[in-house]
C-alpha positions in Angstrom: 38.4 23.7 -10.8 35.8 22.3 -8.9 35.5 25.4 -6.3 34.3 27.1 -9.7 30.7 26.2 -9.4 30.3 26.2 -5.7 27.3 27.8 -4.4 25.0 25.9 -6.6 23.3 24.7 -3.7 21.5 27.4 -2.8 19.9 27.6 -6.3 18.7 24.0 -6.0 21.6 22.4 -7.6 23.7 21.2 -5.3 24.4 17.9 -7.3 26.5 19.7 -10.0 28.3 21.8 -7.7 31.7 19.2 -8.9 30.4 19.1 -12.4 33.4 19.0 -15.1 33.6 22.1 -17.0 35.2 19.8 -19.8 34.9 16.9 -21.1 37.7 14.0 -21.6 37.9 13.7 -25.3 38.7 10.2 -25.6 36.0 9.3 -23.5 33.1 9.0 -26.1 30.3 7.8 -23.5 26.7 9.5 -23.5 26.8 12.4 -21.6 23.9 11.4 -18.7 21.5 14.0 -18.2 20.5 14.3 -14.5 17.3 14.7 -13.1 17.7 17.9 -11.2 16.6 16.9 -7.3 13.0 18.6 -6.3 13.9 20.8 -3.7 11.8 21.1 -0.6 11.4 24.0 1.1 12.5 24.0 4.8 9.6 25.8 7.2 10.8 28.1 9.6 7.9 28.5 12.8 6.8 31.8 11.6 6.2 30.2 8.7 3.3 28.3 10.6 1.7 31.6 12.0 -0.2 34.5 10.9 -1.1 37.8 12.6 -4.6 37.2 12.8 -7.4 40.9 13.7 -9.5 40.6 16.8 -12.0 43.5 18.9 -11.2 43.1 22.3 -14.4 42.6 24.5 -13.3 44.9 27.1 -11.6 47.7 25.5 -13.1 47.2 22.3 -9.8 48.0 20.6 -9.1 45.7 17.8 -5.9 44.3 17.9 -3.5 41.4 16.4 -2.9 38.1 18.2 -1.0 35.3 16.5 -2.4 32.2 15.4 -1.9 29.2 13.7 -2.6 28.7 10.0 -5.0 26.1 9.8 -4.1 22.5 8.1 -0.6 24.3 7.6 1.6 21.9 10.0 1.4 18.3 10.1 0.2 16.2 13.4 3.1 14.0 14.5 1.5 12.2 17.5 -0.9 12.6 20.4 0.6 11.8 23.7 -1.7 10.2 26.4 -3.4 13.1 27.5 -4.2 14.1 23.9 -1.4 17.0 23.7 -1.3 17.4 19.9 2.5 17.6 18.8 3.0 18.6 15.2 5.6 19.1 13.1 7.6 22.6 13.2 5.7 24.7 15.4 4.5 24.2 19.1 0.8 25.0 18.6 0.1 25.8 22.3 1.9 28.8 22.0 -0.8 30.2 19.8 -3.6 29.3 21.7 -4.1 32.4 23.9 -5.1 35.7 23.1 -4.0 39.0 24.7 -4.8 42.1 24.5 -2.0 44.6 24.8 -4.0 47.5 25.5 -6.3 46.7 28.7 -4.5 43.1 29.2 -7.3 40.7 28.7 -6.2 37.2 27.5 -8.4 34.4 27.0 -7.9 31.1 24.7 -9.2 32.1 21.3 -12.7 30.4 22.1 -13.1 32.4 25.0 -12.0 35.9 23.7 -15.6 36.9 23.3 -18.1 39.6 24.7 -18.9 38.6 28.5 -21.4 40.0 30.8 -21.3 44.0 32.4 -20.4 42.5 35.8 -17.5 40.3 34.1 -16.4 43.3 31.9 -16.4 45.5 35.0 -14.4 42.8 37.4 -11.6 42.8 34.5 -11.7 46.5 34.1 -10.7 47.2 38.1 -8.9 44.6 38.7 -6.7 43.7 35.7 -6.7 47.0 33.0 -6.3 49.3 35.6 -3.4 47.9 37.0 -1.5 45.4 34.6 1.5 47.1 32.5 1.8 45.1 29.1 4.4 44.6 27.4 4.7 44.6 23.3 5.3 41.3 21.3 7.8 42.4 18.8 9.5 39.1 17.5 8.0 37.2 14.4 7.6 34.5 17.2 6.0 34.1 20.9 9.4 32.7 22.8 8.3 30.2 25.4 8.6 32.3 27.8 6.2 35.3 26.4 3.4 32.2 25.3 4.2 31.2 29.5 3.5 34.7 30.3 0.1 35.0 28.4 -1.6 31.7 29.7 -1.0 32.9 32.5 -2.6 36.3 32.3 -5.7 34.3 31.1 -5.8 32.4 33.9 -5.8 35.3 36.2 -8.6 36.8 33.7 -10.7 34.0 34.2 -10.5 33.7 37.9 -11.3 37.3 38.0 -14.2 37.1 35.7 -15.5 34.4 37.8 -15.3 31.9 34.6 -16.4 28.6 34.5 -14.0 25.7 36.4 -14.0 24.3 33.3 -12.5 27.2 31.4 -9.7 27.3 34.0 -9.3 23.7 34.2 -8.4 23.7 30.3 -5.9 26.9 30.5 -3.9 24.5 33.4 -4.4 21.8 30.7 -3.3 23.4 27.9 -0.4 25.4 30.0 1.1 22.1 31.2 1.2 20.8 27.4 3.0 24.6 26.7 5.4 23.2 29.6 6.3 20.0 28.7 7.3 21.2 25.0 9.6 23.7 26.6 11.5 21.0 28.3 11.4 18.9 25.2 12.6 22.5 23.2 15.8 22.5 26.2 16.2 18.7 26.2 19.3 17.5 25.4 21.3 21.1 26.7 23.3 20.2 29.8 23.3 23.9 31.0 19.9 23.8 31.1 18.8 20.9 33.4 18.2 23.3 36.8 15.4 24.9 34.0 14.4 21.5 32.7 13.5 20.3 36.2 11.7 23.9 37.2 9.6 23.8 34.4 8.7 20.1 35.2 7.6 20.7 38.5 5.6 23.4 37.4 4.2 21.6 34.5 3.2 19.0 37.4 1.0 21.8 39.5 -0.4 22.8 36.1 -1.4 19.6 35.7 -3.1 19.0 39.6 -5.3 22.0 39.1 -6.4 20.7 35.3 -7.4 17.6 37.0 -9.2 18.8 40.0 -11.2 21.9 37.5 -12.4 19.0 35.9 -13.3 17.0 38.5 -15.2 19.7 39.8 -16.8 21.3 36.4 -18.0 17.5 35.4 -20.9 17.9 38.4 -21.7 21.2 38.1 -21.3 22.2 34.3 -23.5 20.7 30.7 -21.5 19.2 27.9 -19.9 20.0 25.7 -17.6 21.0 28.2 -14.4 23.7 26.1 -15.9 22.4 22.9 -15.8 18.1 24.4 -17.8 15.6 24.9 -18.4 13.3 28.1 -16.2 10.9 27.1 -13.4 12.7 26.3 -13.2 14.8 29.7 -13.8 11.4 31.5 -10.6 10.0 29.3 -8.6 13.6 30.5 -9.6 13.0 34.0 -8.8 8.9 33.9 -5.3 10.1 32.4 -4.5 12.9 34.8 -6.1 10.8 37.9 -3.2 8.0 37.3 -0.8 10.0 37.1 -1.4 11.2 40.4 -2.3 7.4 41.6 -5.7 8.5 42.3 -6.5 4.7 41.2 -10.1 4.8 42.0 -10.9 7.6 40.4 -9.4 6.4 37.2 -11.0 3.6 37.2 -14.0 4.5 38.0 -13.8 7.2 34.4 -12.2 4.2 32.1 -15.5 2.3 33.0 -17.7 4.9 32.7 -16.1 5.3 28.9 -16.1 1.8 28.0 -19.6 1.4 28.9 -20.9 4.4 27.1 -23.2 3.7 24.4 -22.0 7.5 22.7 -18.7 7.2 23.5 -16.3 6.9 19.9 -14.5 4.0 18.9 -10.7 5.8 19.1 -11.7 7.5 22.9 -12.8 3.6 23.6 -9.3 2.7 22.2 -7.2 4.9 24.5 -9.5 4.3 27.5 -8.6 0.5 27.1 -4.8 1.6 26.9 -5.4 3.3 30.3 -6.8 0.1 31.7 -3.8 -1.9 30.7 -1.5 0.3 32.3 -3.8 0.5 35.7 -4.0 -3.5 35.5 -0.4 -3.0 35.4 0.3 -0.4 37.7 -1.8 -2.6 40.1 0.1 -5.4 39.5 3.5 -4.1 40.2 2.0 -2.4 43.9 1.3 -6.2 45.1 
């Protein structure tokens, strides 16, 4: 009798899925009503998304791009390098827009009208030669999102961009890598691809330093929508983990002694100091 109600589960009442169709009727105890459980409902990624309508400054075809609902998935953490990891969805894949028509990409902030001599560079040197492809899942797969920062990378070098705009596609490209590898952890058959995507994550990472490096002298803040102190706080981070000591350093104080600098930027730059006090410790 007790395969009689099974199924129940997928209405929401999985707890009377062994529920007596009779009673005993000797038993003359109060039937207990039970409080039927709340059921929550379990978000799938493209749950997280929508196909969002932009005009392409180069083609000035509009087209779709998708993007992330806003407030719709919860932060989980923020690692050291402030790559924000939230629940369900791996928000760096949504973070580049792509025009499948003349192949322009840029981040969403940058996917604006540019000057005639940058429309014209894009024009002859990426639309009239770049064969795009069409992104037909519900989804961007790791390896499409891959495909399209790095089609705005090559949009910005070509436009002649700011360092700074580059410097952040590395940044935020090395973030898209490392949640890949966290996406494969765990899969045996996949540690060859693990430790590709690792070293390239790493190269991503050298260049995201050294565009910063380089915009922070030539370029006015806010620099990709940041203040001083939190590109000095990228830089410190990327700079040790390269063991470019000095140069880390030399950003942590710069942080610490900033009279605008926030009190949670202040915070991390301290953890940074720890683990260089450390770090230094451990080369004696």
């Amino acid at each position: 009798m007790s395969g009689l109600l099974s199924g129940l589960s997928s209405l929401g009442l999985g707890d009377l899925e062994n529920a007596k169709i009779f009673e005993e009727p000797e038993k003359k105890e109060p039937v207990e009503i039970r409080k039927e459980a709340k059921v929550i409902p379990e978000f799938q990624e493209k749950d997280y998304i929508f196909d969002r309508s932009f005009d392409c400054p180069i083609c000035a075809k509009k087209i779709t791009s998708k993007v992330m609902k806003t407030g719709k998935s919860k932060l989980l953490r923020m690692d050291k390098d402030l790559r924000p990891v939230h629940e369900g969805v791996d928000t760096q894949k949504y973070e580049v827009v792509a025009c499948t028509e003349c192949g322009f990409a840029a981040l969403i902030r940058y996917f604006q009208p540019m000057s005639s001599n940058q429309t014209k560079l894009i024009r002859e040197k990426i639309s009239d030669n770049v064969r795009m492809r069409k992104y037909a899942g519900d989804i961007y797969t790791y390896e499409e999102a891959m495909e399209r920062y790095k089609l705005a990378l090559v949009c910005a070098i070509v436009k002649q961009g700011k360092v700074s705009e580059r410097a952040y596609i590395c940044l935020k490209a090395s973030w898209l890598l490392r949640g890949w590898q966290e996406n494969l952890a765990g899969q045996k058959d996949k540690e060859e691809e693990i430790a590709r995507l690792k070293e390239e994550e790493r190269e991503y990472r050298l260049n995201a330093l050294e565009g910063f490096v380089a915009a922070v002298g030539k370029e006015d803040f806010p620099m990709c929508g940041m203040e001083m102190s939190t590109v000095s706080y990228l830089i410190a981070a990327l700079a040790l983990e390269f063991g470019k000591t000095d140069l880390a350093s030399q950003q942590i104080s710069s942080i610490l002694t900033s009279k605008t600098a926030g009190a949670r930027i202040k915070e991390k730059a301290r953890d940074l100091k720890d683990e260089l006090l450390a770090q230094a410790k451990k080369d004696k």
